[in-house]
TIFIMAR-907521 format. One line per 3 residues: number of its first residue (from 0); their letters; for each residue x, y, z of C-alpha. Coordinates in steps of 0.2 Angstrom, whole numbers, always signed. Each point is the difference from the previous one (the first is absolute). Example, Ala and Ser with C-alpha at 12.3 -4.5 7.8 and 13.67 -1.06 7.14 Angstrom:
BEGIN
0> AS> +62/-22/+39 | +6/+17/-3
END
This chain:
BEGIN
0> XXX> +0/+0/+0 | +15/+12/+5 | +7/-2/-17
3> XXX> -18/+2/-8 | -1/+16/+9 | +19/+5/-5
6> XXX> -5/-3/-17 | -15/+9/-1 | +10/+18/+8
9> XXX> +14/-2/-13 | +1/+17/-9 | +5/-12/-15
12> XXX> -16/-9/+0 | -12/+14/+3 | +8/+10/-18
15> XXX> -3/-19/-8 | -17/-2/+7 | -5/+16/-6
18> XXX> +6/-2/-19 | -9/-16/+1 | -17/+9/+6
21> XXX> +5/+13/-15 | +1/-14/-14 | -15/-8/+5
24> XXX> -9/+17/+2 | +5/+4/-18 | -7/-16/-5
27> XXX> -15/+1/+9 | -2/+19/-8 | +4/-6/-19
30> XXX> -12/-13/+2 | -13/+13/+7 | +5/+11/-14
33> XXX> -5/-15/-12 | -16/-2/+10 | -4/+17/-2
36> XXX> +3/+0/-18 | -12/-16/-2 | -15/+7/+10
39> XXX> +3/+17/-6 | -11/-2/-14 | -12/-7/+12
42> XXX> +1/+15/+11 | +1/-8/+16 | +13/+3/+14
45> XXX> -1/-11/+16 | +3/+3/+19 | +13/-12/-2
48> XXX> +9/+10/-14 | +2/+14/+8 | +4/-5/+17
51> XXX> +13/-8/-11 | +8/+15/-6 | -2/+10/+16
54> XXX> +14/-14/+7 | +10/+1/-13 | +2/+21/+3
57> XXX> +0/-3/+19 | +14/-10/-3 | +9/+11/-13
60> XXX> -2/+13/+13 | +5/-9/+15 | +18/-7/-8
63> XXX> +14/+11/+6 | +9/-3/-16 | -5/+8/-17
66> XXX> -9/-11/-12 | -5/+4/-19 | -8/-12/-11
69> XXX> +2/+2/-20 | -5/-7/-14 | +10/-9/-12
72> XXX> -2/+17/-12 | +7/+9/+14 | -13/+9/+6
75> XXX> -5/+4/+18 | -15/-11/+7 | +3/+3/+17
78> XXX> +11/+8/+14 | +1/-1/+20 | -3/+17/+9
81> XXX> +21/-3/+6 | +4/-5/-15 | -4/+19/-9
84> XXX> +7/+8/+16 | +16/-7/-4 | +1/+5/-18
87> XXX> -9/+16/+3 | -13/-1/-9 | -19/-1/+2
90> XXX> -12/-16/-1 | -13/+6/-9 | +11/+9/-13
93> XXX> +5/-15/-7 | -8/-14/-2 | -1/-4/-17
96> XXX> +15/+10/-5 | +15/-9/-9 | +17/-3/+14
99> XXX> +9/+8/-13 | -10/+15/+1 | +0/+4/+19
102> XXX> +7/+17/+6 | +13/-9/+9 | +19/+4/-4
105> XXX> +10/-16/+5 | +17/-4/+1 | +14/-14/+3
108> XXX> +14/-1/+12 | +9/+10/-15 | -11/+13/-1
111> XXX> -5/-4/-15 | -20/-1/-6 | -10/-16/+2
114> XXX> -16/-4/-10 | -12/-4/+11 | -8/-13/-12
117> XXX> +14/-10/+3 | +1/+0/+17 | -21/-3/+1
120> XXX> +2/-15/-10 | +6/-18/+5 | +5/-2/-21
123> XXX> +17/+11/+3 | +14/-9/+14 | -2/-16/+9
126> XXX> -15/-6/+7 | -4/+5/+18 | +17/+13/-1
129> XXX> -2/+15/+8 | +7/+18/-4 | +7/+15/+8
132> XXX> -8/+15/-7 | +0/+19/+6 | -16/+11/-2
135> XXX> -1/+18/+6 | +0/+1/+16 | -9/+13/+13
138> XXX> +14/+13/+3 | -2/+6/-20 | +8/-4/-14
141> XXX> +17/-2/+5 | -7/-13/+13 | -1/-17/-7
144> XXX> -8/-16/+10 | +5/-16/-3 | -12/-15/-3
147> XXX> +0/-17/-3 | -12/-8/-13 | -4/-20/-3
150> XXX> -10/-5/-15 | -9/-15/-3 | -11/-7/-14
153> XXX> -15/-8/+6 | -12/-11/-12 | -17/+4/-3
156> XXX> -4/-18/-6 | -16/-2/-6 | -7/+17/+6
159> XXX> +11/+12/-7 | +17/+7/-6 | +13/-2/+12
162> XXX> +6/+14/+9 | +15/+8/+8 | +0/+1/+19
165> XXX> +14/+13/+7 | +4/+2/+17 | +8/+17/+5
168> XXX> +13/+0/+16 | +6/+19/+8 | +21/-5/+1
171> XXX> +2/+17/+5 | +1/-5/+17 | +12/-14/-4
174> XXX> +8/+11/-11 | +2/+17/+9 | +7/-14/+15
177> XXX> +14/-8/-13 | +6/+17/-4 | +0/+8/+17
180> XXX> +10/-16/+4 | +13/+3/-13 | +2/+18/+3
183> XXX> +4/-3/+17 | +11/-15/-4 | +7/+13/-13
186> XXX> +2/+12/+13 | +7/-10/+13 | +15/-6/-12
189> XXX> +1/+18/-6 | +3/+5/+19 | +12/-16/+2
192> XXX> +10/+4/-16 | +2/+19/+6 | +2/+1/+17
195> XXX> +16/+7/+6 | +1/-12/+16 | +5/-18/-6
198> XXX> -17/-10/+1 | -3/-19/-4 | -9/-16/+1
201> XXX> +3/-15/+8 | -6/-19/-2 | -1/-10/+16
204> XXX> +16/-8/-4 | +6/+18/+4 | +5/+1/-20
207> XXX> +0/+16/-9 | -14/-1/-12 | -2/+19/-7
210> XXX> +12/+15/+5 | +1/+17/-5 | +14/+12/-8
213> XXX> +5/+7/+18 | +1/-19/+7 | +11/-4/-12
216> XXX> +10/+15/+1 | +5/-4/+16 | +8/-14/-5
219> XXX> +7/+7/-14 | -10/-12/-12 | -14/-3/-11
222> XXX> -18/-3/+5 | +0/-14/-16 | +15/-8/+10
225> XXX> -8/+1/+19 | -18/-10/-3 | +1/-15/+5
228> XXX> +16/+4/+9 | +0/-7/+21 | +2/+14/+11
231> XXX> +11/-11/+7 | +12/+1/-14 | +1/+20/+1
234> XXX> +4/+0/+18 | +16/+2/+8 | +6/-17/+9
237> XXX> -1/+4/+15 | -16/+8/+0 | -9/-13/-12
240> XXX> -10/-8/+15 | -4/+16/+9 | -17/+1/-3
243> XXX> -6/-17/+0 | -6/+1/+15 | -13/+15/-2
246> XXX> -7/-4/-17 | -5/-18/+9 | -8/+12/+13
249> XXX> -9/+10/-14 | -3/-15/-8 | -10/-8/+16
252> XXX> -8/+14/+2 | +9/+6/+17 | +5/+18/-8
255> XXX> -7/+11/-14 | +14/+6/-8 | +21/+0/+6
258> XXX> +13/+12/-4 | +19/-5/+0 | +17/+7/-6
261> XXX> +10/-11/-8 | +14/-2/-13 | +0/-5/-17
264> XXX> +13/-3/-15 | -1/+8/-15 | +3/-6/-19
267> XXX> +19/+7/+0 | +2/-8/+19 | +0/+15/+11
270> XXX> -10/+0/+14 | -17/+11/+6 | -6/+4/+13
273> XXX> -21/+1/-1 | -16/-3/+11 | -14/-12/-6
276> XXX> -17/+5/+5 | -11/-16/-1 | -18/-3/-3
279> XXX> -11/-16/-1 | -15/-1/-15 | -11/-13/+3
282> XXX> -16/-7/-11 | -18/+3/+9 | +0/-15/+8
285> XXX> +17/+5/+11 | +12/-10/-8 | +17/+6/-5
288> XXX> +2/+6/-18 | +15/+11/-1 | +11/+10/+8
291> XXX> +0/+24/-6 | +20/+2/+6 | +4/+19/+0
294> XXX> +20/+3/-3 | +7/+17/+7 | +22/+1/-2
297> XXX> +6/+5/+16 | +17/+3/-6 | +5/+19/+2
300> XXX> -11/-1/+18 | +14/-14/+5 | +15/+11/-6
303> XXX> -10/+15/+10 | -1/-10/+15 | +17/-5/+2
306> XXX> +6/+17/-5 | -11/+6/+15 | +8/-14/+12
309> XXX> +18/+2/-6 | -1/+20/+3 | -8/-3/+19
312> XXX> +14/-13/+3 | +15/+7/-11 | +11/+16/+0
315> XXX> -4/+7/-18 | +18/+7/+0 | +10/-13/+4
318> XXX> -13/-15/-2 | +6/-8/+15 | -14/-4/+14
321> XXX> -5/+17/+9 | -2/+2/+18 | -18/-9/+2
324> XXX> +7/-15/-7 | +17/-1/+9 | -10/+3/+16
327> XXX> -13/-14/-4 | +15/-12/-4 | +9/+6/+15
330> XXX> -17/-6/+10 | -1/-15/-10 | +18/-6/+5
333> XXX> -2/+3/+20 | -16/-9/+0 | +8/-16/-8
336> XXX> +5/-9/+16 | +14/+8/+12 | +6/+14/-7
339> XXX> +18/+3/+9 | +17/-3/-10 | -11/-4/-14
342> XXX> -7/+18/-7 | +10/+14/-5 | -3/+16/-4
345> XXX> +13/+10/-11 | +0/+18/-2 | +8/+9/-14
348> XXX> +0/+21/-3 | +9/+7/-13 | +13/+13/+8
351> XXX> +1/+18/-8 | -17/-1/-10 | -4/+18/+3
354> XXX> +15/+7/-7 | +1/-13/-15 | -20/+8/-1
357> XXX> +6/+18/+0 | +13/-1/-9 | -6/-8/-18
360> XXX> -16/+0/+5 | -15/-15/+5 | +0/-9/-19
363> XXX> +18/-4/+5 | -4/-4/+19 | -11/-10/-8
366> XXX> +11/-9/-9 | +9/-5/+15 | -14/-6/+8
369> XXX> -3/-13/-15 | +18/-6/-2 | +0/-2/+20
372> XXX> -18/-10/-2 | +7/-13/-14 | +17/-2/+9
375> XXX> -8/-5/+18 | -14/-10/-11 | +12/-9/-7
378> XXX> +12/-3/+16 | -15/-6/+12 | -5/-11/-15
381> XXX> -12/-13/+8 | +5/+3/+16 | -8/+11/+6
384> XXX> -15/+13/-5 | +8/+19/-3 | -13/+14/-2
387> XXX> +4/+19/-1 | -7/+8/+17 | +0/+18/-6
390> XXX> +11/+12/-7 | +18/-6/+2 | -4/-14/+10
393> XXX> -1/-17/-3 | -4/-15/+11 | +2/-19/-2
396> XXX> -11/-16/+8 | +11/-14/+3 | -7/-18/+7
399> XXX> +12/-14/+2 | +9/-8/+14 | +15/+9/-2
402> XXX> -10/+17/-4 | +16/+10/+10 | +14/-9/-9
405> XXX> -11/+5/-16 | -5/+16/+4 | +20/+5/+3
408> XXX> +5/-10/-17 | -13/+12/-11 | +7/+14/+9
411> XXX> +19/-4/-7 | -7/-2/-17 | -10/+17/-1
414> XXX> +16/+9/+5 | +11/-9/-10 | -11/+3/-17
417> XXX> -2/+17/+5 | +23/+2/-2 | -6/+2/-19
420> XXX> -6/+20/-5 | -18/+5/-8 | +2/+10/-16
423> XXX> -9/+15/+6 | +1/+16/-18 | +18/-4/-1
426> XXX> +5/-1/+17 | +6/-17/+12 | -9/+0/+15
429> XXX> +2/-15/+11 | -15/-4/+11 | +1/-3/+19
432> XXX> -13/-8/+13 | -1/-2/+18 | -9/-16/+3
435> XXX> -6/-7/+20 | -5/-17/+3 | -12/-7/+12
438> XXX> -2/-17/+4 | -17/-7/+8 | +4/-1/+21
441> XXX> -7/+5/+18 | +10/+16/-6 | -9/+5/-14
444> XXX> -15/-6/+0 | -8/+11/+14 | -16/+0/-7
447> XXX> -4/-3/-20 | +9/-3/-16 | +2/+21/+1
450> XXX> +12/-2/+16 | +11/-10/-10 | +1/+12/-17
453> XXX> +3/+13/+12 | +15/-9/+8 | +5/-2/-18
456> XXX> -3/+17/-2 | +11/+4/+16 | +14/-10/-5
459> XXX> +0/+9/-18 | +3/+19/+9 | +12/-7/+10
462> XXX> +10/-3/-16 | -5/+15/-6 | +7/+9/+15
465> XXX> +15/-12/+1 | +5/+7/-18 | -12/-7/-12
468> XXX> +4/-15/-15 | +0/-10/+15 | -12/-16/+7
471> XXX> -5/-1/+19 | -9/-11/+9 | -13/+1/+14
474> XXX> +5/+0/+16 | -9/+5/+17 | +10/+15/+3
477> XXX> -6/+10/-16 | -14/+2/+9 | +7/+8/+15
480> XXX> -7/+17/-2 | -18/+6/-6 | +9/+17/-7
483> XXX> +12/-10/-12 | -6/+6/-18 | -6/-18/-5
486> XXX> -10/-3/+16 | -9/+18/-6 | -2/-6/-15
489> XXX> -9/-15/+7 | -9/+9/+12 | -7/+14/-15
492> XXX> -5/-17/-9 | -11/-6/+13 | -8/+18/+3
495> XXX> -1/+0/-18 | -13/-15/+2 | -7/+4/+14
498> XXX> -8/+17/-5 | +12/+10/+13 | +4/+12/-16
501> XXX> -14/+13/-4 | -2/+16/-10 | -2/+17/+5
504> XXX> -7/+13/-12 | +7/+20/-3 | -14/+7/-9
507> XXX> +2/+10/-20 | -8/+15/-4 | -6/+9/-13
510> XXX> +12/+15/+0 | -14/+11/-5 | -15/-4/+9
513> XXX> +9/-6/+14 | -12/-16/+1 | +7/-19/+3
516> XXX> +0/-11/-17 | +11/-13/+5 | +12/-8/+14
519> XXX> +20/-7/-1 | -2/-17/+10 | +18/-1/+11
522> XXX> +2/-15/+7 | +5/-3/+21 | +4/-12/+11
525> XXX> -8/-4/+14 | +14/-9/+10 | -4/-9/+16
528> XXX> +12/+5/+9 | +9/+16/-7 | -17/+9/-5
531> XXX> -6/+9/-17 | +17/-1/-12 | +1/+11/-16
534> XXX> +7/-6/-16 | +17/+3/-1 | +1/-12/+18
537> XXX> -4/-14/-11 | -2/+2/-19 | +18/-4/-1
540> XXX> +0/-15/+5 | -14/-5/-15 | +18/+0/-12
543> XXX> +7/-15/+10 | -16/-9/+3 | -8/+0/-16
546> XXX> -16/+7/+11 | -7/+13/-11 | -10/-10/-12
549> XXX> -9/-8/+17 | -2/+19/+8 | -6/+7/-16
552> XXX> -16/-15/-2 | -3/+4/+18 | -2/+20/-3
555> XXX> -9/+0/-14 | -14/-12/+7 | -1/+11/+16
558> XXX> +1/+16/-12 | -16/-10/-9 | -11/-3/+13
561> XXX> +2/+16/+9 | -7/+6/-16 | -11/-14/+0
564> XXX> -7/+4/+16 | -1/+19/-5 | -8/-1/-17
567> XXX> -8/+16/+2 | +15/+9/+3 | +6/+11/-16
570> XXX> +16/-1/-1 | +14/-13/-5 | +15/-6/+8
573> XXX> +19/-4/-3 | +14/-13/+3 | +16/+0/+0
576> XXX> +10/-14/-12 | +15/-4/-2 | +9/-8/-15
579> XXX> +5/-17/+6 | -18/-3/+7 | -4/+2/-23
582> XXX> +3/-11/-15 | -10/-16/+5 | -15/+6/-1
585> XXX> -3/-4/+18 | -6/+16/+6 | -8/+4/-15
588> XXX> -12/-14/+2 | -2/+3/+21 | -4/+18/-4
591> XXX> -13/-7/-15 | -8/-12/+13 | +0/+13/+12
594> XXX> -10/+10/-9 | -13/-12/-4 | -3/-8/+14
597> XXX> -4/+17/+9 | -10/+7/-15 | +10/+15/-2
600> XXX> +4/+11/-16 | +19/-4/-5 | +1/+19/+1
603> XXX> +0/-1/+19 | +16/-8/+1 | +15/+11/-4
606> XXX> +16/-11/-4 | +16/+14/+6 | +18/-8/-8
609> XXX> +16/+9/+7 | +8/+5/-14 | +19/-2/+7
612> XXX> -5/-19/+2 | -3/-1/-20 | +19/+2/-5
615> XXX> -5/-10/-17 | -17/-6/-1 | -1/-18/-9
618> XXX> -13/-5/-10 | -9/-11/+16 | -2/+14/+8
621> XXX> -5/+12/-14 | -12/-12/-4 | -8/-2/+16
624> XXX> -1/+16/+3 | -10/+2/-15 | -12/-13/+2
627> XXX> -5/+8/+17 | -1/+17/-11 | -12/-8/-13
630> XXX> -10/-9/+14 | -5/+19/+5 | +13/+2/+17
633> XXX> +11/+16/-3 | +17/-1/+3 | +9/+16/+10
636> XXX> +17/+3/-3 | +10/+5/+20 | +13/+11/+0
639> XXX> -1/+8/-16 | +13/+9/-6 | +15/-11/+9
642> XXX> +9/-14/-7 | +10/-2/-19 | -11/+2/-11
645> XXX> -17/+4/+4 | -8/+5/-17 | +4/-17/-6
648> XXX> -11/-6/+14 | -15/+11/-8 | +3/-5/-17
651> XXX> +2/-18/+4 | -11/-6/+15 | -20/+4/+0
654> XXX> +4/+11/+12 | -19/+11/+5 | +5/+11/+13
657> XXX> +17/+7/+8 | +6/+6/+17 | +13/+15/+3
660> XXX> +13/-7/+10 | +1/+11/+17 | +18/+5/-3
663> XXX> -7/+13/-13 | -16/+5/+12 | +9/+4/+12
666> XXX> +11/+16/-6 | -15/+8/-7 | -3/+14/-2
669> XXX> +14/+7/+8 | +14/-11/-11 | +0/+5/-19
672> XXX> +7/-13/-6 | -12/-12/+7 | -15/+11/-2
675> XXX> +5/-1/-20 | +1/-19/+1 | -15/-3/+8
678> XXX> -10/+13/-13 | +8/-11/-17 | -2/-17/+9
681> XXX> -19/+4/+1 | +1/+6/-16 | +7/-15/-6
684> XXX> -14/-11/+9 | -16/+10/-8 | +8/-1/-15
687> XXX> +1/-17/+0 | -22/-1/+6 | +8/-7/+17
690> XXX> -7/+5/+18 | +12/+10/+10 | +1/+0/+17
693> XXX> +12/+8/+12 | +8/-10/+17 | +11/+8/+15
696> XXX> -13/+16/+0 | +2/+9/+18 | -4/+18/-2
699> XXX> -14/+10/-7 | +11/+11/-12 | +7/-19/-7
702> XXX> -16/-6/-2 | -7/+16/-10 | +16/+1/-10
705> XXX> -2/-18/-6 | -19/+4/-5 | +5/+16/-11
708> XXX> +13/-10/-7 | -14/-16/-8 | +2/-12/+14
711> XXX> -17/-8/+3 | +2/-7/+18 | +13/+1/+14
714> XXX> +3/-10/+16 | +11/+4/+16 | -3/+5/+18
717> XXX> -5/+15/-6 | -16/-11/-3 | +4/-14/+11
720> XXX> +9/-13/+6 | -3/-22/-4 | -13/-5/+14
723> XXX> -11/-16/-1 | -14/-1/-10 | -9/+17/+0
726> XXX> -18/-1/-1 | -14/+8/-6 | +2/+16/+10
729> XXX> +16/+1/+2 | -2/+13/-16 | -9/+9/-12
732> XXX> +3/-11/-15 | +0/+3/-19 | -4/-10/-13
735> XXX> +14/-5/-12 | -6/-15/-8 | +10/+7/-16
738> XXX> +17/+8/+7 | +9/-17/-7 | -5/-5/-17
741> XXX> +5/-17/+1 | -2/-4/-19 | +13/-7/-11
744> XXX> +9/+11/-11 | +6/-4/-15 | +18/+3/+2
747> XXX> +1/-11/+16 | -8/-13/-12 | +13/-6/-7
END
């Protein structure tokens, strides 16, 4: 019975069930037609004829597809209500009227005409063969509609001429569906061929079966030669399995989609770097189909992510390890077991840099630094770990059970490679070093792996005192006195981290309107001991120690979050740098970060360079310079008007402002001379577009002069002296938010 009733809703057996009800209808009606003829001439019509007739239009009415009957001449005997819906036409307007003769424009699949007699009659094709036509459709006569139309002859037998029975079927549906498909298949491999990410298709055998362009470009190949190709045979050995174990997730249904970075080998061998973005299709039942694999190279990301980590773990001068690394290595060593005998700490400082500085210049002082890099690289070999701490000062990591022994033999080598001179613009100059060794012990290692540099550190000033290209080692009594030049050195390194320096401000005014528009930020020790110390206590010992780039970070985040915390205040604040805390890009980037992270205007920040510290500017520091200029922070030159050459310092460095060295304030106007200096020097500046500001002011007849002569701001006692961070009504301030113009010119592009 269940298979009756499975039978009976058959879509296929309902469309057969009714062309056999429409044969025998056609049957039934040629035989009435006969009848009628016969008692025509008697007149008479019966119930039963006509009930007969009313069945058959009930039916023609009722069939969802068209029907037309013709005769075997061609014309129209009768057609279903769909049937003249579909072809456009109207019923009663032709009946009787030749197929041929129908106001109905027909085409093929070509677009070329179609007689409809020949479609309307079982005599032209194969019998029961059914043809694709198009008829005018109903969005005008551009719109065409596509039908299907099956012709069959049926025999009239004894009560007639046959007849032609043609069953119309709207395809549009079908038809519209079949192109929609394609268009979107069309599009989809349009999208795949053009898409400038690599794209593919994988079977479940995790084979390529269709790539596009930017796949194959990849891996420097042809799509032609990658179908069929296993992933597995692109990928780099060592990564071939790597994602087995998430497409068999996606595969069971325990993920969506995965992502992973992976290598592959391209057509000529090299290697690449890409991450595969996976995605499961399956049919609508949920079993698998194929895999959608996205391809995106990650090459240049790689290269720009070991760029980053070699610059935060490398000096970008010499390319040995910098001070981070050499302290995590230091840290490394020590927490390997017992430390004692078996660490060692060398410290080597290049005696007489800041005359070999002053005398031909940084480029050549940083020549020196190179050739004493390679030669200590290449003397510790694998025995150690060397890393330039700062400046002229290099340290060395040694880890083996004879680190002292070691340590001592390194030592030997470094002076005796050091007997043979650098070529420095035609002159032999021999290099010297003081070097101090500290072994790990009860006696250096006080409290962290900083207690033993710093004995290191001690025993390299006691052969600096002891008359330099010498080597000592540690020994308790370096340490006897807290006021020995190492042990101060040591001790402003710890307050260096600890936050015991801080910054007091002297306020700059606008000559004129005597209002605030900026502060100088002078840095100050809070000593425990010995009370609030000023610079010149202190600042000194930044040459031997290598300290400066660690003070300068320090200042300029104190510098930006007292701005930070002060948005509101309008006016902008300097810092003094010096040269050897420039050139790595080190304090470029802290004053950058600075900046963003307290949400401030670059322009707030005011970098000062002592110009007597720029003997020769190199290219580093030229160029870090400027990339602070472009990024919008103005650069002040201090002391303007001292040093060798200062109007190579305006044309060479992106220099926005300058400051009038005291010496000439402070003869004014009394001294001639200096009053005439002063006048061309600010001359010279507002020539040149650059802010001008005037230091050392102590009298009112000073500060007048200065301001009849074109200098824009002053600063001095006159105005007052560096306290800490003033507040908002510590003065009447004045907006200067454009006394610096901090954009690049185009002579300090270059």
């Amino acid at each position: 019975m269940d298979g009756l009733v499975e039978v009976v809703h058959n879509p296929a057996f309902v469309v057969a069930l009714s062309a056999l009800l429409l044969v025998m209808t056609v049957i039934g009606f040629l035989a009435l037609a006969s009848s009628r003829k016969a008692r025509k001439a008697e007149g008479v019509a019966t119930a039963r004829e006509q009930a007969s007739l009313n069945q058959l239009h009930g039916l023609m009415e009722s069939l969802k597809e068209g029907v037309v009957l013709t005769s075997a001449t061609g014309e129209v005997i009768m057609i279903s209500p769909s049937a003249a819906a579909i072809l456009g036409l109207e019923s009663h307007d032709v009946k009787g009227r030749p197929v041929a003769r129908l106001p109905v424009r027909a085409v093929d699949a070509l677009m070329r005409p179609v007689n409809l007699q020949e479609v309307f009659s079982a005599r032209y094709g194969q019998p029961g063969e059914s043809r694709i036509i198009g008829v005018p459709g109903r969005r005008g006569a551009e719109d065409i509609r596509w039908i299907q139309v099956r012709t069959r002859e049926v025999e009239g037998g004894d009560v007639g001429a046959p007849v032609n029975v043609s069953t119309i079927v709207d395809s549009v549906g079908t038809k519209e569906a079949t192109e929609a498909v394609n268009r979107t298949d069309a599009l989809f491999r349009r999208a795949l061929e053009n898409a400038p990410m690599g794209m593919a298709l994988v079977d479940l055998e995790w084979r390529l079966m269709e790539v596009n362009r930017a796949f194959a470009s990849i891996l420097g190949t042809t799509v032609a030669a990658l179908r069929g190709t296993p992933l597995a045979a692109v990928s780099h050995r060592d990564d071939v399995t790597k994602e087995k174990p998430l497409v068999q997730e996606l595969y069971d249904g325990l993920i969506s989609h995965f992502s992973i970075e992976k290598r592959f080998v391209t057509a000529d061998g090299s290697t690449v770097w890409g991450v595969l973005d996976v995605g499961l299709v399956r049919h609508a039942g949920g079993a698998p189909d194929h895999y959608v694999i996205h391809l995106r190279e990650t090459n240049e990301e790689r290269i720009r992510q070991e760029n980053l980590e070699h610059r935060a773990e490398r000096d970008p001068l010499t390319q040995l390890a910098n001070r981070t690394l050499f302290y995590d290595m230091l840290r490394r060593a020590l927490a390997a077991g017992s430390p004692t005998d078996r660490v060692a700490v060398v410290v080597v400082d290049l005696d007489g840099f800041k005359g070999l500085n002053d005398r031909f210049g940084h480029a050549v002082g940083d020549n020196a630094l190179t050739y004493l890099a390679t030669l200590v690289r290449q003397v510790v070999g694998s025995r150690g770990t060397a890393a330039r701490l700062g400046g002229d000062e290099f340290g060395i990591v040694i880890n083996n059970p004879e680190a002292g022994h070691t340590a001592y033999e390194i030592a030997m080598a470094i002076h005796e490679r050091l007997r043979r001179p650098l070529e420095v613009k035609r002159h032999r100059v021999v290099l010297h070093v003081s070097i101090g060794i500290a072994v790990a012990g009860p006696d250096t290692l006080t409290e962290n792996e900083t207690s033993l540099v710093d004995a290191a550190d001690a025993a390299m000033y006691q052969a600096k005192t002891t008359g330099k290209s010498r080597t000592e080692v540690f020994t308790a009594s370096m340490r006897a006195t807290d006021e020995s030049h190492g042990a101060l050195a040591a001790e402003l390194k710890r307050a260096v981290e600890s936050g015991d320096l801080v910054l007091h401000y002297q306020p700059i005014l606008d000559l004129e309107s005597r209002t605030i528009v900026g502060y100088e930020a002078l840095v100050r020790w809070q000593h425990p001991t010995r009370g609030l110390l000023l610079p010149g206590s202190f600042l000194p010992l930044l040459d031997d120690r290598s300290l400066s780039v660690e003070l300068g970070a320090l200042l300029v985040d104190q510098v930006a979050e007292f701005l930070g915390r002060n948005r509101d205040y309008p006016f902008w604040v300097s810092l003094n740098v010096a040269a050897d805390q420039l050139g790595d890009s080190e304090f470029a980037d802290r004053v950058l970060t600075s900046i963003a992270r307290n949400r401030l205007s670059p322009q707030k920040i005011v970098v000062e360079l002592t110009e007597a510290s720029l003997v020769a500017p190199n290219t580093r520091i030229r160029h870090e310079l400027t990339e602070l200029r472009n990024a919008g922070v103005p650069i002040l030159l201090d002391d303007f008007g001292t040093g060798v050459s200062p109007l190579s310092y305006l044309r060479d460095l992106p220099v926005s402002g300058v400051k009038l060295d005291l010496s000439f304030t402070s003869g004014i106007p009394e001294d001639p001379a200096g009053a005439r200096v002063s006048r061309a020097l600010g001359a010279l500046a507002r020539e040149l577009g650059l802010a001008t500001i005037a230091e050392g002011i102590e009298t009112e007849s000073q500060a007048e002069y200065l301001a009849a002569c074109g200098w824009k701001c002053g600063q001095g006692w006159l105005f007052g002296v560096a306290q800490p961070a003033p507040t908002a009504d510590d003065a009447v301030f004045g907006y200067s938010e454009g006394l610096i113009d901090a954009r690049p010119q185009d002579d300090h592009e270059n």
